[in-house]
C-alpha positions as CSV (number, residue, x, y, z in Angstrom):
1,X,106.9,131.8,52.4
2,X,108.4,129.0,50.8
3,X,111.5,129.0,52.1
4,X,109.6,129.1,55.7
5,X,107.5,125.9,54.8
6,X,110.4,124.3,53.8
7,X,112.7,125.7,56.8
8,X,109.5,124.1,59.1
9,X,109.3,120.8,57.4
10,X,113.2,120.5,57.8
11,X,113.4,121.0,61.7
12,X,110.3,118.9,61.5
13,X,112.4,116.2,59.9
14,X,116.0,116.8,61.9
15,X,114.1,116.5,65.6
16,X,112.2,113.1,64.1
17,X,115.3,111.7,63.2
18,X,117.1,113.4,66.5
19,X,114.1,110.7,68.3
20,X,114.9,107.5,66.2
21,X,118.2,108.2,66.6
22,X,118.4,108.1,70.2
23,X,118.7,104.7,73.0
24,X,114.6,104.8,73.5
25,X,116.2,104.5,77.2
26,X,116.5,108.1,77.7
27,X,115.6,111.1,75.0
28,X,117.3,113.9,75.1
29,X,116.5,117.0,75.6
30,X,113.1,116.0,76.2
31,X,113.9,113.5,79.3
32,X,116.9,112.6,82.2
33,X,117.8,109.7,83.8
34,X,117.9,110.9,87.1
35,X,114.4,111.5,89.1
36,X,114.9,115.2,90.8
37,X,111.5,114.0,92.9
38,X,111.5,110.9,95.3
39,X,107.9,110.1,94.7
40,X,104.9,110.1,96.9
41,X,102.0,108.4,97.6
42,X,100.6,109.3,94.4
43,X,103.1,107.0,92.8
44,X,102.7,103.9,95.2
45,X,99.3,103.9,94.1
46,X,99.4,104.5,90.4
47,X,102.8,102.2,90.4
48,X,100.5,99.8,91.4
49,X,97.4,100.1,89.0
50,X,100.5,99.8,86.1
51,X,102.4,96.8,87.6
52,X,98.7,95.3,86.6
53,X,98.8,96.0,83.2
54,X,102.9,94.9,83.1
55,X,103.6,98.2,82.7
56,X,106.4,101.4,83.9
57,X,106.4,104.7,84.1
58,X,108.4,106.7,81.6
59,X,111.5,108.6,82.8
60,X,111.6,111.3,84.2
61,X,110.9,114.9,81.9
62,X,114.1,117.2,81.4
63,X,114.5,120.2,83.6
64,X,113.7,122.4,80.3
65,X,110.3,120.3,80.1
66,X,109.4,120.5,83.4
67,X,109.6,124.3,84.1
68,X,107.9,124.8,80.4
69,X,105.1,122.5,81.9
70,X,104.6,123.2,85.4
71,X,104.0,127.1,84.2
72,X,101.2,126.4,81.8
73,X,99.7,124.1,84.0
74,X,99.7,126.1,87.6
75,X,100.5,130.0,85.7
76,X,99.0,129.2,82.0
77,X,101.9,131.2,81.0
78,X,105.2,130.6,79.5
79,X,108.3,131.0,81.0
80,X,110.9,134.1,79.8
81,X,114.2,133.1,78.9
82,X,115.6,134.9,82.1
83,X,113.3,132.2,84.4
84,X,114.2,129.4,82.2
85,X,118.0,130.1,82.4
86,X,118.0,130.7,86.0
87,X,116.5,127.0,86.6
88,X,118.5,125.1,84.4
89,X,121.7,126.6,86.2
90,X,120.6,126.3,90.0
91,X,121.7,123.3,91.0
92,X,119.6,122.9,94.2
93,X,118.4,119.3,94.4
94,X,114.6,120.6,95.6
95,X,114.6,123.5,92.6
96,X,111.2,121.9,91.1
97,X,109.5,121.6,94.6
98,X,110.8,125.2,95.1
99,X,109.2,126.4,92.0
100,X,106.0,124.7,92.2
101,X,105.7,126.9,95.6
102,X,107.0,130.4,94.3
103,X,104.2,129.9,91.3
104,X,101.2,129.6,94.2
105,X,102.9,133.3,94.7
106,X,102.3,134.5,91.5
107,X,99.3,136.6,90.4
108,X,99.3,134.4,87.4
109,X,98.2,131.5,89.6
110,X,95.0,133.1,90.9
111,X,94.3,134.6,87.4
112,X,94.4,131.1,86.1
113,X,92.6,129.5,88.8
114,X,89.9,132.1,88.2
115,X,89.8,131.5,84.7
116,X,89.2,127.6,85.3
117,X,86.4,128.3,87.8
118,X,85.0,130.9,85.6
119,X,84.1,128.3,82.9
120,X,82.7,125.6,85.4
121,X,80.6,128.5,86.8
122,X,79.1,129.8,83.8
123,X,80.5,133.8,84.3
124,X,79.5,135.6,81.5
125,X,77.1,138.8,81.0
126,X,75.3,137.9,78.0
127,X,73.1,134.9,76.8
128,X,72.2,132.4,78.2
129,X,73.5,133.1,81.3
130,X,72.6,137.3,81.3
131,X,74.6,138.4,84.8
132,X,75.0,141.6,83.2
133,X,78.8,143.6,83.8
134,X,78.9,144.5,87.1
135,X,77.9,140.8,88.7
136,X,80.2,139.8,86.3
137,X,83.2,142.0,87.8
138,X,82.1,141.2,90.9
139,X,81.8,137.6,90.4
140,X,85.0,137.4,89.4
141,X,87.0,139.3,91.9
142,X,85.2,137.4,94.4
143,X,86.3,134.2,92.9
144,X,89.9,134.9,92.1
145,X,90.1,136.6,95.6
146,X,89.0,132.9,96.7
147,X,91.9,131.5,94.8
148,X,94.8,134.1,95.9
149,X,93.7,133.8,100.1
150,X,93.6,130.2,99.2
151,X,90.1,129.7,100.7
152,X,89.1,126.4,101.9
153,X,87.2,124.5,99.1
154,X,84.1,123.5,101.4
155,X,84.0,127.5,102.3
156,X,84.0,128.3,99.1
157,X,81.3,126.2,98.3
158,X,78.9,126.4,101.1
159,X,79.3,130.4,100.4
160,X,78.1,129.8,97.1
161,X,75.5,127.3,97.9
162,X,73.9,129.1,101.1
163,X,74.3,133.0,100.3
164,X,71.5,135.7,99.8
165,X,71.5,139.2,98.8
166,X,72.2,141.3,95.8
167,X,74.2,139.9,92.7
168,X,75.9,143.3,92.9
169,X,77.0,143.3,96.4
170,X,77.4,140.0,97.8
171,X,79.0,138.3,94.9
172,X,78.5,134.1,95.4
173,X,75.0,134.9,95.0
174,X,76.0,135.1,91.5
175,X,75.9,131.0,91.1
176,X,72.0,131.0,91.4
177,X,71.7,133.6,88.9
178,X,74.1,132.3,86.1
179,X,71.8,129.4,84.9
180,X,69.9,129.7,81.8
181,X,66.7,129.5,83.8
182,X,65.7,130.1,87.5
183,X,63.9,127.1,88.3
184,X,64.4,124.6,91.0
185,X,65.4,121.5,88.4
186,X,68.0,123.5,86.8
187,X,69.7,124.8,90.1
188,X,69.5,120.9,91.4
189,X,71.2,120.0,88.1
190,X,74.0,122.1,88.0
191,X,74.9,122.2,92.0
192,X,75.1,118.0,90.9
193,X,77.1,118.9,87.8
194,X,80.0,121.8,89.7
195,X,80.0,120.1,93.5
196,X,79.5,116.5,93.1
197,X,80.7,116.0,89.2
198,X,77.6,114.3,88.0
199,X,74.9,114.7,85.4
200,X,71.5,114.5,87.5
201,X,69.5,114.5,84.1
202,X,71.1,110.3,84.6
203,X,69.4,109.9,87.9
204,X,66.0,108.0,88.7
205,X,63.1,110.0,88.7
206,X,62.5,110.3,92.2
207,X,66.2,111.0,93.4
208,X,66.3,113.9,91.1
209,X,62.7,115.2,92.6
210,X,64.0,114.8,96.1
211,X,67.0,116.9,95.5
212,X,64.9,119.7,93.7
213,X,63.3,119.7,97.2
214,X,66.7,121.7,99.0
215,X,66.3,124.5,95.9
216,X,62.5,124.8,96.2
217,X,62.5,128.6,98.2
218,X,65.3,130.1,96.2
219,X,63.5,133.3,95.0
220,X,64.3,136.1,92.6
221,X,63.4,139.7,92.9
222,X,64.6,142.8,90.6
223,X,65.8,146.4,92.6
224,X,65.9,149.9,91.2
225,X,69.1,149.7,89.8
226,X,69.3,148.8,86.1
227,X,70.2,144.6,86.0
228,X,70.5,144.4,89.8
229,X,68.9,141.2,91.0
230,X,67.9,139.7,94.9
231,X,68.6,136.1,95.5
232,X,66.5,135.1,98.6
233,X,64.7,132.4,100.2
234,X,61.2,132.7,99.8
235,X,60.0,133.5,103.3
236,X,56.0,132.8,102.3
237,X,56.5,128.9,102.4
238,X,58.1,128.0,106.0
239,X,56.7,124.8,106.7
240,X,58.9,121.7,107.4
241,X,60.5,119.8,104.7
242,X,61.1,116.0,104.2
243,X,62.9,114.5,101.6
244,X,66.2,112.7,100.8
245,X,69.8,113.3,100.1
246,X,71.3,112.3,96.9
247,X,72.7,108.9,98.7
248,X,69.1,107.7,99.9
249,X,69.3,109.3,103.4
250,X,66.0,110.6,104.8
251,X,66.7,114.4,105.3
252,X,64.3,116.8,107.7
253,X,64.7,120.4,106.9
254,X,62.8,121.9,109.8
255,X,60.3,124.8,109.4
256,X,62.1,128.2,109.1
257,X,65.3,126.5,108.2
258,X,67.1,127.1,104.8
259,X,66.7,123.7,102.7
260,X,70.9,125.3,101.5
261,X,72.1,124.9,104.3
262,X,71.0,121.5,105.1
263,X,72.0,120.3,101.8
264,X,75.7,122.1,101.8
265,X,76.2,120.4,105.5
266,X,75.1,117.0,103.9
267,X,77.3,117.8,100.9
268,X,80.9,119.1,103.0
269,X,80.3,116.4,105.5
270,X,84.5,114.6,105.3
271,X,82.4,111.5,104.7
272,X,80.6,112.9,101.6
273,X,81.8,110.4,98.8
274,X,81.3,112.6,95.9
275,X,82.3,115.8,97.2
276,X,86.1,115.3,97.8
277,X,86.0,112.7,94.7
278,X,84.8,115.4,92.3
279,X,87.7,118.1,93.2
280,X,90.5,116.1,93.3
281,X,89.5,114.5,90.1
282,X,89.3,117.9,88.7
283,X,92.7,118.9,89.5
284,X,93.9,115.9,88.4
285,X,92.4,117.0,84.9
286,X,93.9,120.3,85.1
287,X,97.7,119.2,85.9
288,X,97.5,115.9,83.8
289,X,95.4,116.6,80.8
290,X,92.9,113.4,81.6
291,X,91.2,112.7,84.6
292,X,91.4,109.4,87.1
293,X,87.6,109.5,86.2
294,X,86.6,110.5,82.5
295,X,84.8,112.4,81.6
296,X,85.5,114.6,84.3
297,X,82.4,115.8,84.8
298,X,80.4,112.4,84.8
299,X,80.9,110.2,88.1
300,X,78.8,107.6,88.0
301,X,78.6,103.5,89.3
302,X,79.4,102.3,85.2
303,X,82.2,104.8,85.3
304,X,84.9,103.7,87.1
305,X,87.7,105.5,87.5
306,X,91.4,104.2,85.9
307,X,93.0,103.6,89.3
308,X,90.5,103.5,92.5
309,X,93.6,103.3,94.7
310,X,94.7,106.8,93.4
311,X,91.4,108.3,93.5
312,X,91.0,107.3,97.1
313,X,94.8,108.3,98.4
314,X,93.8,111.7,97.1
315,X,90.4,112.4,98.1
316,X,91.7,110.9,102.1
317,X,94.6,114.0,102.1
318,X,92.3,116.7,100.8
319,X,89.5,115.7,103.7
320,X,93.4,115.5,106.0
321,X,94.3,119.1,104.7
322,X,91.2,120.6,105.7
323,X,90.0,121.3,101.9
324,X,93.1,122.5,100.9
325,X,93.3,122.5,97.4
326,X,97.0,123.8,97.0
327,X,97.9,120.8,98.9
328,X,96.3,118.5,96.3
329,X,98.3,120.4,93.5
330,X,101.2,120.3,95.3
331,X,101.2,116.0,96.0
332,X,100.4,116.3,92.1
333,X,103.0,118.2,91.0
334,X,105.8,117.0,92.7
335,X,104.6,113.7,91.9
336,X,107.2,111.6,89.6
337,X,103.5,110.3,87.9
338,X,103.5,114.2,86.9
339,X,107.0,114.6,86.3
340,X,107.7,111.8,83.9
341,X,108.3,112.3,80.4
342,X,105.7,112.4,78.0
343,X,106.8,110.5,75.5
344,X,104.5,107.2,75.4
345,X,105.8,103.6,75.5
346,X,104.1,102.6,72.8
347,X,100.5,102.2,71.4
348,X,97.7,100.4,73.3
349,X,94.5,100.0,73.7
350,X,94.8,100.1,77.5
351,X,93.1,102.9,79.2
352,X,95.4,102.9,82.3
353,X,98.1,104.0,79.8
354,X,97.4,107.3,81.1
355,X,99.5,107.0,83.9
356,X,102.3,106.1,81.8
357,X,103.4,109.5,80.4
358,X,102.4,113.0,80.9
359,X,99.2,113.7,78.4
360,X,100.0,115.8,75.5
361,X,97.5,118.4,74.6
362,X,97.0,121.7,72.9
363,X,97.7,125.4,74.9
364,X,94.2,126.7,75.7
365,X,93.5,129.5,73.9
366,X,94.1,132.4,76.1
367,X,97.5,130.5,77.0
368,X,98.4,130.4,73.6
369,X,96.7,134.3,72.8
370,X,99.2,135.2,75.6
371,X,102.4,133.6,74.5
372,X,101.6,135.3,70.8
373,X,101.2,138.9,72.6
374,X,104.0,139.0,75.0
375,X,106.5,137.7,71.7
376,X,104.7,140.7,70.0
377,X,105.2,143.1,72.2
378,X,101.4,144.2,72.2
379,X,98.1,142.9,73.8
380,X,94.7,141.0,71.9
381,X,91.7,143.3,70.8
382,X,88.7,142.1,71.8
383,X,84.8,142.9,71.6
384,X,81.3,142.1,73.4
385,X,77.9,142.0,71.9
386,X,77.2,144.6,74.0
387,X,78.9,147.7,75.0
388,X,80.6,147.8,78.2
389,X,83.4,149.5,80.0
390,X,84.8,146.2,80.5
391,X,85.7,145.1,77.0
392,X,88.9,147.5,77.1
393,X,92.0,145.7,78.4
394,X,95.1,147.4,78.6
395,X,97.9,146.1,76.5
396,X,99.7,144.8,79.3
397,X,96.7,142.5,80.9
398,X,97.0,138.7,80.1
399,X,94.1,137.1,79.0
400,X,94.1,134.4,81.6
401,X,92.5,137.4,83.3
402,X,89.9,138.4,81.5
403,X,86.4,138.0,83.4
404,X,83.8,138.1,81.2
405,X,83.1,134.9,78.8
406,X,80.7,137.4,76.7
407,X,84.4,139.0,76.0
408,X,86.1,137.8,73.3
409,X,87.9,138.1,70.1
410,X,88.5,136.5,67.0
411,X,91.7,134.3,68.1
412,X,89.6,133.2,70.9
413,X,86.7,131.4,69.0
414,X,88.9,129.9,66.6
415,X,90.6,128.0,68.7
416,X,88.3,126.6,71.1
417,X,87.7,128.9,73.9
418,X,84.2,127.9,76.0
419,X,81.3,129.9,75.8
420,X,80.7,129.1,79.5
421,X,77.0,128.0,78.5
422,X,77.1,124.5,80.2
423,X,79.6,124.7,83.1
424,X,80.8,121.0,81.0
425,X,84.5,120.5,81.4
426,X,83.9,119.1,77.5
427,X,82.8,123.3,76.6
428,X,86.7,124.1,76.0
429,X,87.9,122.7,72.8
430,X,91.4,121.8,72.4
431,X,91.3,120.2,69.6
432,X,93.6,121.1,66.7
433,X,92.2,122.2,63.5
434,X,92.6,122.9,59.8
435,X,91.5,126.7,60.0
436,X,94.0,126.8,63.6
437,X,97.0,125.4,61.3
438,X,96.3,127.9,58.4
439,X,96.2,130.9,60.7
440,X,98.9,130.1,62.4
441,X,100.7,129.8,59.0
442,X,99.4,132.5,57.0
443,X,97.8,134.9,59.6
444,X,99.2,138.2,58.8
445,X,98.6,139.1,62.5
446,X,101.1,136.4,63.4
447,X,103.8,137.8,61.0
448,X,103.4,141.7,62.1
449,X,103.6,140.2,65.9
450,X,107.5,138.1,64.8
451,X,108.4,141.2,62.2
452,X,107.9,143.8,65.3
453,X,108.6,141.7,68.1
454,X,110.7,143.7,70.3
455,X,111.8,140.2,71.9
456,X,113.0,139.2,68.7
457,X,114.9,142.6,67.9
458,X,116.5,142.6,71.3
459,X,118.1,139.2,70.1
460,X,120.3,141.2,67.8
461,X,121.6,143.2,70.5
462,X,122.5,140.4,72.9
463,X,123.9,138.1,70.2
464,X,126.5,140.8,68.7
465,X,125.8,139.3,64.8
466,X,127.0,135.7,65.8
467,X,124.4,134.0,64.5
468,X,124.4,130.7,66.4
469,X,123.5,133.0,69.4
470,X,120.8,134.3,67.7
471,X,119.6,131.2,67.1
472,X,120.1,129.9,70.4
473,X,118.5,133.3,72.2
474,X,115.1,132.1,69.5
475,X,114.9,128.6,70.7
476,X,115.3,129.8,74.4
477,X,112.2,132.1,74.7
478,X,110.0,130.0,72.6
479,X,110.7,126.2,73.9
480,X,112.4,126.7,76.8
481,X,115.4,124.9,76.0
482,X,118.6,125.2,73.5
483,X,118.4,123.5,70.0
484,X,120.1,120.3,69.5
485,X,122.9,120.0,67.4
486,X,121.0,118.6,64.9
487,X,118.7,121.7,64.8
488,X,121.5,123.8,64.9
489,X,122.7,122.3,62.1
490,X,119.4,122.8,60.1
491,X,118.8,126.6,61.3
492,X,122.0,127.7,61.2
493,X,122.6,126.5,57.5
494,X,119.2,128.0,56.8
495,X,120.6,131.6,57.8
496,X,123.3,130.5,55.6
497,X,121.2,131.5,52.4
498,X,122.1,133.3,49.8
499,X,120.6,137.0,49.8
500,X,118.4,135.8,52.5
501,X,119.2,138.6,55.3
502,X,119.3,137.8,58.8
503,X,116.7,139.9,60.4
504,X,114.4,137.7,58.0
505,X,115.5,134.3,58.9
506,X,115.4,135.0,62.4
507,X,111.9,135.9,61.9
508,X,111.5,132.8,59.5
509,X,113.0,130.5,62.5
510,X,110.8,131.8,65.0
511,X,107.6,131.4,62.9
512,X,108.6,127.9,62.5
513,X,109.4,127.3,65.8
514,X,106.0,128.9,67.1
515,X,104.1,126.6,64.3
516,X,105.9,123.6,65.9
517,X,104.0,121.0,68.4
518,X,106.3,121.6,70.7
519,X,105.5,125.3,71.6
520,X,101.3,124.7,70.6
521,X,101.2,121.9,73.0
522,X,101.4,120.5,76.6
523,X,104.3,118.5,76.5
């Protein structure tokens, strides 16, 4: 174990001084000088917001960064060696944009998606939120369904916001039932929180009364099957309605009408300024780790987002794509604000720094749980309070796709998974910890996952005994790239060792490289 602290703190040190070493200009292999994107109008407008603050953005990210990042952003998955050494040799000048559209393809994409929603829409069986297994499934497929048909953002919402039926059977009915209570003030505070990215409990008095008008019929009603619920509107109060919408407009709900409805046509409205606002902000935040408005979740007048311009340009092409939000990923991601390297200029107290550089930040924690089982060759156990037919997951299932939030596992908690309580962006925790570093350097689930991987065996075969292979074939799988000389240098005189035999410091390198920034984080 010594020798592996020592090999870490080595490569640690050769890759710093690789950095100081280098013309700041361009950093190698981390960045290029040559932009493979040729911009849009994402960059006009955050171009302009720096030329404010007399600042650039950074160059442009490596083609070994970018494939690395534009997987765990869209997939939450990590490229294999096969995908990573196919890009870096095509030499089509549009190979990013291409990619970007073969991973709206993959199933990974819709699992991903799903998990996202699934912690902004509270999906889990247990308490507080008590759907119970089979609204969960259900819930679930619905939503990633959503995602994989690529379903219109204001249908998905105003399917959500106006269905009735049971939680079993007609699945959006699911959003009125996890809440951790049924009343009419909670419902109006978290349709403010998920559709129009604002905390209601911040509003006056009588603009949050006036929206708990439009939730004042939902009803409840249990059936004969065991945790089967009805979500209704109340048909024993039908009189007229009046009240007001969230932006001070009168609103008439006339008798026998569903206040829902007239509050989802308010809300999807192309003129609605917080409905386009909130989404687009939010996939900002997914893609580039902060968003235009922070926190996410908390639009408000004293607020203001880092670059209006921006803001605006994007909420004007997702009304323009008919609610498409693909298309809102895809003028992100091929974005040269995306694209750029994220390696800051300096340090300053600037917020609009953001736009800079790409934002650095930890895997989530079924990302990360994911990368650990597909190098080991075997899948994550995991456990529910309750018993359920659900809590088994073959092997071979990522957990990106795991449905239930009352499902979990030891890895899982420690390092920061949301407990899809609040629906608050702020629930994951990313943050990097003391117990996360320990485990990750003394968990002896970590070592039996490198000493059996049947990745890391298969290196052997492919590299013949030449051990700068082996080396190379580590590095490739893990960070997406080839080491530098200088880390070539340090690994390969490590394997020169004394009685140290091979099979051990190829597991020793790949521990290291697995407790490295580079492969925990969003880079």
């Amino acid at each position: 174990m010594n020798k592996l602290i020592l090999l870490i703190i080595t490569l640690m040190l050769a890759c710093t001084a690789q950095l100081m070493a280098q013309d700041q200009t361009v950093i190698k292999p981390y960045e290029t000088d040559k932009w493979a994107t040729a911009g849009n109008i994402i960059d006009t407008k955050v171009e302009a917001t720096l030329a404010k603050s007399g600042v650039k953005m950074r160059n442009s990210c490596s083609d070994e960064v970018f494939i690395r990042r534009v997987y765990q952003d869209m997939i939450g998955t990590l490229p294999n060696f096969k995908e990573v050494d196919a890009f870096l040799k095509d030499t089509r000048p549009d190979k990013r944009a291409l990619l970007i559209e073969a991973l709206f393809n993959r199933d990974e994409f819709a699992d991903y998606s799903a998990l996202r929603w699934c912690d902004l829409l509270r999906v889990k069986s247990e308490f507080p939120i008590n759907l119970w297994p089979n609204a969960v499934q259900a819930y679930h497929h619905w939503i990633r369904d959503a995602v994989q048909k690529n379903m219109p953002y204001d249908q998905f919402v105003r399917e959500l916001l106006t269905s009735s039926g049971s939680n079993f059977r007609v699945p959006p009915v699911n959003f009125y039932r996890a809440l951790p209570s049924k009343d009419p003030t909670t419902i109006a505070r978290t349709v403010a929180l998920n559709f129009m990215g604002t905390r209601y409990d911040k509003w006056p008095d009588q603009q949050q009364k006036d929206m708990t008008v439009f939730f004042s019929r939902v009803a409840y009603k249990k059936t004969g099957e065991w945790k089967e619920e009805m979500v209704y509107l109340n048909p024993a109060d039908n009189s007229a309605l009046k009240t007001k919408f969230p932006d001070g407009t009168d609103a008439l709900i006339p008798a026998d009408s569903d206040p829902r409805v007239v509050f989802a046509n308010w809300l999807l409205a192309p003129g609605n300024k917080w409905f386009a606002r909130n989404i687009v902000n939010c996939v900002w935040t997914w893609t580039m780790g902060h968003g235009i408005i922070h926190e996410t979740d908390d639009i408000r007048a004293d607020n203001p987002p880092a670059s209006p311009e921006t803001l605006a340009a994007l909420e004007a092409e997702f009304v323009k794509s008919k609610y498409d939000i693909r298309q809102i990923y895809r003028l992100i991601l091929n974005s040269k604000t995306y694209q750029q390297s994220s390696i800051p200029h300096g340090d300053t107290a600037d917020p609009n720094m953001q736009f800079a550089h790409y934002t650095v930040r930890r895997l989530d924690a079924e990302v990360l749980i994911d990368a650990l089982c597909w190098i080991g060759g075997h899948g994550e156990n995991y456990s529910s309070a309750i018993p359920e037919p659900f809590t088994y997951i073959p092997k071979e299932n990522h957990t990106i796709s795991l449905a239930d939030g009352s499902i979990t596992s030891t890895f899982l908690m420690k390092f920061g998974r949301p407990s899809r309580d609040t629906g608050l962006e702020s629930e994951r925790d990313n943050h990097p910890s003391e117990d996360q570093a320990l485990y990750m350097l003394n968990s002896s689930d970590i070592q039996r996952r490198i000493d059996t991987s049947p990745r890391l065996l298969a290196v052997n075969s492919l590299a013949k005994g030449n051990k700068q292979t082996i080396i190379k074939w580590i590095y490739l799988p893990l960070l997406s790239r080839f080491p530098t000389p200088a880390e070539m240098a340090t690994a390969d005189k490590y394997f020169q060792t004394p009685g140290l035999q091979t099979r051990q410091a190829q597991s020793d390198l790949a521990w290291s490289l697995i407790n490295s920034k580079e492969f925990l984080y969003k880079h």
